[in-house]
C-alpha positions as CSV (number, residue, x, y, z in Angstrom):
1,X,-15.6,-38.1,-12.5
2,X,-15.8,-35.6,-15.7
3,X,-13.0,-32.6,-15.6
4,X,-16.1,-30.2,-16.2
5,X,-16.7,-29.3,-12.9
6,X,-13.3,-29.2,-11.2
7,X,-11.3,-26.2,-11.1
8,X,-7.6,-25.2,-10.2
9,X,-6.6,-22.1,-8.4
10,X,-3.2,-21.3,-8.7
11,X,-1.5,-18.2,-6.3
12,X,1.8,-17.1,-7.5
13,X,2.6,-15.3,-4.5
14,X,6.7,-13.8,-3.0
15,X,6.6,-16.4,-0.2
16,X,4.9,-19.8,-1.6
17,X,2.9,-21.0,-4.6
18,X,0.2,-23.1,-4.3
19,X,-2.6,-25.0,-6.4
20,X,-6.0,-25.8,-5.0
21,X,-8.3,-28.5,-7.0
22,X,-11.9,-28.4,-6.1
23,X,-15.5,-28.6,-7.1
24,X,-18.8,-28.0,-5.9
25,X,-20.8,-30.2,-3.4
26,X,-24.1,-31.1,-3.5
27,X,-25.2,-27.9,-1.2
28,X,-22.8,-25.7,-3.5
29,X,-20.2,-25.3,-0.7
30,X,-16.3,-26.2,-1.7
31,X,-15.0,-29.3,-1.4
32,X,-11.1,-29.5,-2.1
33,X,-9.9,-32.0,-3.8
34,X,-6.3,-31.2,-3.5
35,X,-3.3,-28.6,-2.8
36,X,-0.3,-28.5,-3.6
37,X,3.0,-26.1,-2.3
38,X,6.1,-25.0,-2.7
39,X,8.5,-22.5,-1.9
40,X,8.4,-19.4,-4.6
41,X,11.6,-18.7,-5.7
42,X,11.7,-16.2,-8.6
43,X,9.2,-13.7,-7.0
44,X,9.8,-10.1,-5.7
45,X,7.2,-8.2,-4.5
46,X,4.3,-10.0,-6.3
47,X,6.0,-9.5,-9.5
48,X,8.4,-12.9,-11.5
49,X,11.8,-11.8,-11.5
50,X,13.4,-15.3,-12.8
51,X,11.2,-17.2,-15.0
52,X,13.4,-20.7,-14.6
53,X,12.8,-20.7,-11.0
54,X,9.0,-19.7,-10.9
55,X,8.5,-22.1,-13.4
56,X,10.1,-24.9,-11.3
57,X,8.0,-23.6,-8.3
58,X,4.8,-23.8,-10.4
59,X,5.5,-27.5,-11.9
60,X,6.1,-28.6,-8.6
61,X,3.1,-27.4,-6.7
62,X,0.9,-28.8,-9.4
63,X,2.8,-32.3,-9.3
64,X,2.0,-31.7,-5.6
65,X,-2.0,-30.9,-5.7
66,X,-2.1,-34.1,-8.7
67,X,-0.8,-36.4,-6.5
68,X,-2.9,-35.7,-3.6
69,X,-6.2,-35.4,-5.8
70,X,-5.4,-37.7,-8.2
71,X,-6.5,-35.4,-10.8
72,X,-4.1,-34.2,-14.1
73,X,-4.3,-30.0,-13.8
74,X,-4.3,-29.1,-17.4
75,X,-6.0,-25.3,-16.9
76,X,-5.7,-22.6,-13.8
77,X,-7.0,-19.7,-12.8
78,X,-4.1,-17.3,-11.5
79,X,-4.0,-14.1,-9.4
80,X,-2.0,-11.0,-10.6
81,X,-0.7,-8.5,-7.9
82,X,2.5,-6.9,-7.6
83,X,4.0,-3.3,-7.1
84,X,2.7,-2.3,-10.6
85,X,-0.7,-2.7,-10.1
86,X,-3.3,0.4,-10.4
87,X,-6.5,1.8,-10.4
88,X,-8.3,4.9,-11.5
89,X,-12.0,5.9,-12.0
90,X,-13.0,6.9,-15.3
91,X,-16.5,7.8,-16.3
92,X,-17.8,7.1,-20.1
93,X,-21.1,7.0,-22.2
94,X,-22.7,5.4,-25.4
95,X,-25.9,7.4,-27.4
96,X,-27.9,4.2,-27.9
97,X,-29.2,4.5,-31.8
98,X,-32.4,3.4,-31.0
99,X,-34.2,4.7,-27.3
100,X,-37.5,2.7,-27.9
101,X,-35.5,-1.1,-27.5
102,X,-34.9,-1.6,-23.6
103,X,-30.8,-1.6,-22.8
104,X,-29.7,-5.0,-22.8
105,X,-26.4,-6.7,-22.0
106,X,-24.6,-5.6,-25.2
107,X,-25.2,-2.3,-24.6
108,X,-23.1,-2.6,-21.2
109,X,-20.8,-5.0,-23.4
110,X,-20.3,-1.9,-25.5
111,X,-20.0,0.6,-23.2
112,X,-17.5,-1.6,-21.3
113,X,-15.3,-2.2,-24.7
114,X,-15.1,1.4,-25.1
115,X,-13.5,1.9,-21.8
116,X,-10.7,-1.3,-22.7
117,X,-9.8,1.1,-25.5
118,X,-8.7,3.8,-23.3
119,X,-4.7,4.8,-23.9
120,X,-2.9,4.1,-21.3
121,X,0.7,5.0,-20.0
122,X,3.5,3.0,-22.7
123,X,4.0,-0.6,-21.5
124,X,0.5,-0.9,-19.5
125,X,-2.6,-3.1,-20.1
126,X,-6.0,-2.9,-18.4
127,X,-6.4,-5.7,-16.4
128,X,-10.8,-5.3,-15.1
129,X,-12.7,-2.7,-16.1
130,X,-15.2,-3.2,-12.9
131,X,-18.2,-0.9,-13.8
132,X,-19.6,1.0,-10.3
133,X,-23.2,3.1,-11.0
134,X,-25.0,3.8,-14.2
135,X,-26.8,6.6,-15.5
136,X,-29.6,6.1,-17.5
137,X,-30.6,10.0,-19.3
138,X,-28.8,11.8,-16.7
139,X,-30.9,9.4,-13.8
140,X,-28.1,8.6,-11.2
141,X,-27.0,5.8,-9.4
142,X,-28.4,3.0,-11.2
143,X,-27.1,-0.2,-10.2
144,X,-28.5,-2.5,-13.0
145,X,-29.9,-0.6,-16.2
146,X,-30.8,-3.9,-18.2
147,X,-34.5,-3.7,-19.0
148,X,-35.0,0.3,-18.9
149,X,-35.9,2.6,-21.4
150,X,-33.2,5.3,-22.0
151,X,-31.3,7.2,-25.0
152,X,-27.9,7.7,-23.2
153,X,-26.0,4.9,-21.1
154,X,-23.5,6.2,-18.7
155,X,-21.4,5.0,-15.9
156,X,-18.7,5.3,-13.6
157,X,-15.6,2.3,-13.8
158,X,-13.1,1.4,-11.5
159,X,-10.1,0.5,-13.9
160,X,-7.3,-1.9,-12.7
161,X,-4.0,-1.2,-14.7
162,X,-0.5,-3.2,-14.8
163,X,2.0,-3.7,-16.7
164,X,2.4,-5.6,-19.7
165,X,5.8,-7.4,-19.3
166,X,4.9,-8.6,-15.9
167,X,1.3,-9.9,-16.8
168,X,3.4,-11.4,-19.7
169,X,5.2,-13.2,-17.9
170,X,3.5,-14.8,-15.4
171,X,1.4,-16.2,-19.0
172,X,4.9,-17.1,-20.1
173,X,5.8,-18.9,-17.2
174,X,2.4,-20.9,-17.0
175,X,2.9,-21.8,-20.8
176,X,6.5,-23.3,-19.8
177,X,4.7,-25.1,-17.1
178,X,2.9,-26.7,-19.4
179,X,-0.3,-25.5,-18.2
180,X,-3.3,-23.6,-20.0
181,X,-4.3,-20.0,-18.9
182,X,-8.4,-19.9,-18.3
183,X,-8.3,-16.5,-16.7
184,X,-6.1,-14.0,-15.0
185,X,-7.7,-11.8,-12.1
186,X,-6.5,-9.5,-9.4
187,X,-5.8,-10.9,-6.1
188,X,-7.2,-8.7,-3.4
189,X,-10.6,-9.4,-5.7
190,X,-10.4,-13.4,-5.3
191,X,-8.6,-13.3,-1.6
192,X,-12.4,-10.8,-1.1
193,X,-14.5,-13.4,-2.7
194,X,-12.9,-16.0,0.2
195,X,-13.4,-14.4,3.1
196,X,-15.8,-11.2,2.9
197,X,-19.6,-11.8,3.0
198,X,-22.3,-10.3,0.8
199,X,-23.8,-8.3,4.1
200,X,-19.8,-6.5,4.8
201,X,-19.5,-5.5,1.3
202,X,-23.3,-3.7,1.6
203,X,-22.0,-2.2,4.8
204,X,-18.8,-0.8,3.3
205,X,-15.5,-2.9,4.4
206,X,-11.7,-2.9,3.9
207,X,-10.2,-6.3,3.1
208,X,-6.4,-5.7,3.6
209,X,-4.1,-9.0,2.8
210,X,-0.9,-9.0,3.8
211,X,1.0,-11.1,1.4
212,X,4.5,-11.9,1.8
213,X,6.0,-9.5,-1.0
214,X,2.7,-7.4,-1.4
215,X,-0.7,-6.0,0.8
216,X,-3.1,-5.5,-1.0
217,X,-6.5,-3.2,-0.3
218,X,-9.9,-4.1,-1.8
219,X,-12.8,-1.4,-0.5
220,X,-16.4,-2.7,-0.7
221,X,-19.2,-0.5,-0.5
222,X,-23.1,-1.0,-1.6
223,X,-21.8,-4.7,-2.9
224,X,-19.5,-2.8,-5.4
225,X,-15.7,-2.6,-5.5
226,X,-14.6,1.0,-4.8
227,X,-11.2,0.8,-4.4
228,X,-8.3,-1.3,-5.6
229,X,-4.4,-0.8,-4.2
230,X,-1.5,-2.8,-3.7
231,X,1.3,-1.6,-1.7
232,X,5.1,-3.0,-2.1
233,X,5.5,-4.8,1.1
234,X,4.4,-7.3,3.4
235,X,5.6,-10.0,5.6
236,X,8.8,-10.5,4.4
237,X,10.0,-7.2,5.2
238,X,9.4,-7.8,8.6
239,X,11.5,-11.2,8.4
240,X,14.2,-9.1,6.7
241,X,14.3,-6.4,9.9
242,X,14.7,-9.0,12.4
243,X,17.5,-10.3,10.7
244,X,19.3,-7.3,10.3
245,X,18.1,-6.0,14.0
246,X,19.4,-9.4,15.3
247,X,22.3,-10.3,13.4
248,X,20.3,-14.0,12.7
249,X,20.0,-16.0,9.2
250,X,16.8,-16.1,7.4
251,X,15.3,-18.9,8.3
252,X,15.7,-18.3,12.0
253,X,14.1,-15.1,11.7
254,X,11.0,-16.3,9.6
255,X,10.7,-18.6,12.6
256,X,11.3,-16.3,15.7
257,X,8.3,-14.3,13.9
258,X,6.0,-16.8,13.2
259,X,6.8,-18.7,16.8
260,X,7.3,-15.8,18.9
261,X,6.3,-12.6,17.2
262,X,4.0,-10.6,18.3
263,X,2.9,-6.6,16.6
264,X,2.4,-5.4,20.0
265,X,5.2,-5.1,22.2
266,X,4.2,-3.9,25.9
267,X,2.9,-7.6,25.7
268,X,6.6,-9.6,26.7
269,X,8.6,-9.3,29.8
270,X,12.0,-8.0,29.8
271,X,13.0,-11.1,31.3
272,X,11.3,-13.6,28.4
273,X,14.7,-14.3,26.5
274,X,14.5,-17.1,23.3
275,X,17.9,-18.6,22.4
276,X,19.0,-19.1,18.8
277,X,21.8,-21.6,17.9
278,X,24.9,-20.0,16.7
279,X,25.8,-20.7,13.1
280,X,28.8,-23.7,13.2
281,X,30.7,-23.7,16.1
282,X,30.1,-20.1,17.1
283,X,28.2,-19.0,20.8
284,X,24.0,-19.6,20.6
285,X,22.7,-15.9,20.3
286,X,19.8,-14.6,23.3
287,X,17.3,-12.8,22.0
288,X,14.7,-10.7,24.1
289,X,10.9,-11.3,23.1
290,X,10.3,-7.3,24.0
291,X,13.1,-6.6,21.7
292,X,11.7,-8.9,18.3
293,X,8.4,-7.6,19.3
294,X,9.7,-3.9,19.0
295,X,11.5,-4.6,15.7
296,X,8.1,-6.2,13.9
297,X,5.7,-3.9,16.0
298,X,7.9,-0.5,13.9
299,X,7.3,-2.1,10.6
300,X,3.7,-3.4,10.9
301,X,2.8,0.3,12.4
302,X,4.3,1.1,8.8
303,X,2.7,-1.3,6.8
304,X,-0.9,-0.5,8.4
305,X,-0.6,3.6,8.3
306,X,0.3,2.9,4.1
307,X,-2.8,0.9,3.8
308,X,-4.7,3.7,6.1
309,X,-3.8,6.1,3.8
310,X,-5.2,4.5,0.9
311,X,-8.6,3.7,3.1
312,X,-8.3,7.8,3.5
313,X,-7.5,8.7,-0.1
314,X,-10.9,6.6,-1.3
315,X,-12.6,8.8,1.5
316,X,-14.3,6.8,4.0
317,X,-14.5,9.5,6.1
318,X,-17.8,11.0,3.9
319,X,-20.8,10.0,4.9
320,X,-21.9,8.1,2.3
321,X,-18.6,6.3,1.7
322,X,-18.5,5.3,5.4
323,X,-17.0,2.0,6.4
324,X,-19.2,0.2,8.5
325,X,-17.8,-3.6,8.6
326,X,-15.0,-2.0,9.2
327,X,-11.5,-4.2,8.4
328,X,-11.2,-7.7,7.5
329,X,-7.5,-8.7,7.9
330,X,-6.3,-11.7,5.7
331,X,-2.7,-13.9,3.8
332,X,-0.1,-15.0,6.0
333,X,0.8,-11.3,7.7
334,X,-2.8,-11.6,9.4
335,X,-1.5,-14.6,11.6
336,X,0.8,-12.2,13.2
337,X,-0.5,-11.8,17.4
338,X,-1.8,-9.2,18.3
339,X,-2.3,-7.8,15.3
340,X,-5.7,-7.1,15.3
341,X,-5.0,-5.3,17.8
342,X,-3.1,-2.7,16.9
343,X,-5.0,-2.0,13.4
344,X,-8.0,-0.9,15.8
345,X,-5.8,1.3,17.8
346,X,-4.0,2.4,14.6
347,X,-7.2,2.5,12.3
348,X,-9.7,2.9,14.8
349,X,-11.9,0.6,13.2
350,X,-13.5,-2.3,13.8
351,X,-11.5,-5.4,12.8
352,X,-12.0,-9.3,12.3
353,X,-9.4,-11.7,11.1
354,X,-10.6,-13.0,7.8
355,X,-10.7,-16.7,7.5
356,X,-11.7,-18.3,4.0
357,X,-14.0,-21.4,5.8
358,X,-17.3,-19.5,5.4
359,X,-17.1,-21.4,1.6
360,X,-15.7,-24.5,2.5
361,X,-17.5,-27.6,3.0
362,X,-17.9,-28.8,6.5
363,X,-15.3,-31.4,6.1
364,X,-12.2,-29.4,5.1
365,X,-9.4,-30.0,6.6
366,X,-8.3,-27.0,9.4
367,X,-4.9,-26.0,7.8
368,X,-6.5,-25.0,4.0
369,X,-9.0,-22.2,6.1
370,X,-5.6,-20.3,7.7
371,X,-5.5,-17.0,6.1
372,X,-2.5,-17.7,4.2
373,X,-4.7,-19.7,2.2
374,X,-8.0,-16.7,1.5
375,X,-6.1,-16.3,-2.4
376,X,-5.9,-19.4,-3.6
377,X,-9.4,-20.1,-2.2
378,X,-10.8,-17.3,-3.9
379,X,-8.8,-17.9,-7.0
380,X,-10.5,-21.6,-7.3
381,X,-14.0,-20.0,-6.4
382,X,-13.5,-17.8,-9.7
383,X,-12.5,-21.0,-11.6
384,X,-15.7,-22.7,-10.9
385,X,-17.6,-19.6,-11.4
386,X,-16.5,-19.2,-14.7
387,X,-16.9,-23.2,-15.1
388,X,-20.5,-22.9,-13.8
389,X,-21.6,-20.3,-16.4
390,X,-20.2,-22.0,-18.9
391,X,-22.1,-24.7,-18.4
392,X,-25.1,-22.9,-18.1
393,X,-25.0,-21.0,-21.4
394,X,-24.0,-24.3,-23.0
395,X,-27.4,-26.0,-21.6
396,X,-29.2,-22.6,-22.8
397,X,-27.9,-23.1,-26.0
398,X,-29.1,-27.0,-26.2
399,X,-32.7,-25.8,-25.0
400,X,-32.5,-22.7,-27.6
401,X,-31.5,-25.2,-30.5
402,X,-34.5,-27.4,-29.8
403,X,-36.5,-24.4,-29.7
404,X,-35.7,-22.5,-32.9
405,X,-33.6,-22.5,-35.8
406,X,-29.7,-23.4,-35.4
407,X,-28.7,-19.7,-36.8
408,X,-30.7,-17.8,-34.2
409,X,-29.3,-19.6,-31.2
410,X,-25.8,-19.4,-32.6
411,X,-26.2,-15.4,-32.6
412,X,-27.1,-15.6,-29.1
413,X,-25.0,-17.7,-27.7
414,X,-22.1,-15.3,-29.7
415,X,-23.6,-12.2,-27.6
416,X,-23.1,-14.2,-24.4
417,X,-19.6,-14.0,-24.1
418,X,-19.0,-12.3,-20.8
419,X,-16.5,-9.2,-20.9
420,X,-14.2,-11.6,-19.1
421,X,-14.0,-14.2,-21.1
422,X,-13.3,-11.5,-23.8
423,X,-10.5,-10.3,-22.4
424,X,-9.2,-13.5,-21.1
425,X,-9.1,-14.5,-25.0
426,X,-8.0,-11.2,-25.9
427,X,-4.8,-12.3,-23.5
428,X,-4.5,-15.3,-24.5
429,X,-3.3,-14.3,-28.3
430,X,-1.4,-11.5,-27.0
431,X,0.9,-14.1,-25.1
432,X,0.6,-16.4,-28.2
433,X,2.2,-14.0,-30.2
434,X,4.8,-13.0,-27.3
435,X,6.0,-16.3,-28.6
């Protein structure tokens, strides 16, 4: 089978790394071929803190996903999140020199350069520039100018921003890996392309992922993203508290959480008591379930009213900005009990736990559609994406070299280039001369 249409999705996330290999079937669902795991070592909050021990993470999570698929990974596609991540709106325009050609893609191409130019703050890099409505000669909210007749070009972005040294280093550390870059996106985009469907993101929804290091907020409305945010903690903040609260080691308290938690604490008995063995030779330690459900139930009530802020500062309250799917709850924090729960009663809107199987082939094995998994799933989706055009534009060209002269099609094919791949290659050289 040809490498063409395989792809690798590789999350770099606090808790775990993994690498998804997968292709399209037949009926254009996912079929994966492979994942690999392992335990992420030089992460803090979404963003590399020691480059030995994320590289070691990375090579063996790869080594992992080959083995299984059988497959050598020699490109990925990687998700960026982390504390430094943000967004702004920015509104721009282009005079178009001649008003009597139609607007074409290069004129959005342009328009969309100009706004990569902006100056940032020192030591930040624009990460998407995700354009929202156009204006077409002061005619508002036009979702796809292409084909119309108009002098001016306006529109609105949404602008994701980070920071150089960390993007920087997550290239470095894929480089030392031994692996190629194909293209860098933000996470709470690709964990929305796994689990959110096209109708939620017409209706207006809220896709919160609770990472281990990070959450991270993607708002949908009329199909577009309105909103980006990621906020500096998630699960393992919770783990830490019931360590502290309980005087436990770490691993016991990941495991009292994910056994026994629960975010809503009139749920346990007083009597329900869980015993924890006592570290060498010392007395096992009892600990009440009402008591751990108390200690994660005070931080998730934290975690959720952050994120609820954010849902307030985008405005969902207008009108026309109005949330109708409501929440979709996704990564490893969303397997929490109860949880849904209390983001209703905390929110008081309508919530679903988001589960990344609506793209998966039929014969996918149960464990990859957990929610832990919605990233990397997305991340591989965008891989394939990416592949898919590709090919496409490559089988246009073919059909346009048959057609006309070799010059012509070449000039075509050169205007293609999405804005992604653009910047992807932009990146690329920058981390080739961070050498």
């Amino acid at each position: 089978m040809e490498q063409d249409n395989i792809a690798v999705g590789l999350d770099i996330g606090t808790t775990k790394i993994v690498a998804m290999i997968g292709k399209t079937n037949e009926y254009g669902k996912l079929e994966i071929l492979g994942m690999g795991k392992a335990k992420s070592m030089g992460v803090h909050r979404g963003v590399v803190n020691n480059i030995t021990q994320t590289i070691q993470s990375i090579q063996q999570a790869v080594e992992e996903a080959e083995s299984v698929s059988s497959h050598k990974i020699t490109d990925v596609v990687v998700g960026i999140a982390g504390q430094h991540i943000r967004s702004l709106h920015h509104s721009d325009y282009i005079t178009r020199p001649n008003s009597e050609k139609v607007i074409d893609e290069s004129d959005i191409e342009k328009l969309v350069n100009q706004v990569h130019k902006l100056v940032m703050l020192p030591g930040e890099e624009i990460i998407h520039v995700l354009p929202q409505d156009y204006k077409v000669d002061g005619q508002a909210e036009i979702k796809a100018p292409v084909g119309m007749y108009g002098g001016r070009l306006e529109a609105n972005f949404h602008v994701v921003v980070g920071q150089v040294s960390s993007i920087r280093n997550v290239g470095r550390c894929i480089k030392s890996a031994g692996l190629e870059l194909s293209s860098i996106t933000l996470e709470p985009l690709a964990s929305a392309e796994a689990v959110l469907s096209q109708e939620e993101k017409e209706a207006g929804v809220a896709l919160i992922d609770i990472g281990g290091g990070t959450t991270d907020l993607a708002i949908f409305k009329d199909g577009i993203i309105r909103h980006t945010s990621v906020i500096p903690f998630g699960g393992n903040v919770i783990t830490e508290d019931i360590k502290e609260g309980c005087s436990i080691i770490e691993k016991q308290a990941e495991l009292l959480k994910t056994k026994f938690g629960s975010a809503w604490p009139g749920e346990n008995k007083d009597n329900e008591i869980v015993s924890i063995p006592g570290l060498r030779g010392r007395e096992p330690k009892e600990i009440t379930l009402k008591n751990l459900s108390k200690i994660i139930h005070a931080r998730v009530v934290e975690i959720i009213e952050q994120v609820y802020l954010e849902i307030k500062n985008y405005g969902h309250e207008e009108t026309k900005k109005k949330l109708i799917a409501g929440i979709v709850l996704t990564g490893g924090g969303a397997e929490l009990k109860h949880i849904k729960q209390l983001v209703e009663y905390i929110t008081g809107m309508d919530t679903r736990i988001g589960y990344p199987n609506e793209h998966l082939a039929g014969s996918t094995d149960i464990d990859l559609s957990s929610p832990s998994y919605a990233t990397a799933v997305g991340l591989l989706m965008n891989g394939l994406d990416k592949k898919d055009k590709i090919e496409k534009s490559k089988n246009k060209k073919i059909v346009e070299e048959n057609s006309k002269d070799k010059k012509s099609a070449y000039d075509h094919k050169v205007d293609r280039k999405s804005i992604f791949e653009k910047w992807a290659d932009k990146f690329r050289e920058f981390l080739d001369n961070a050498e």
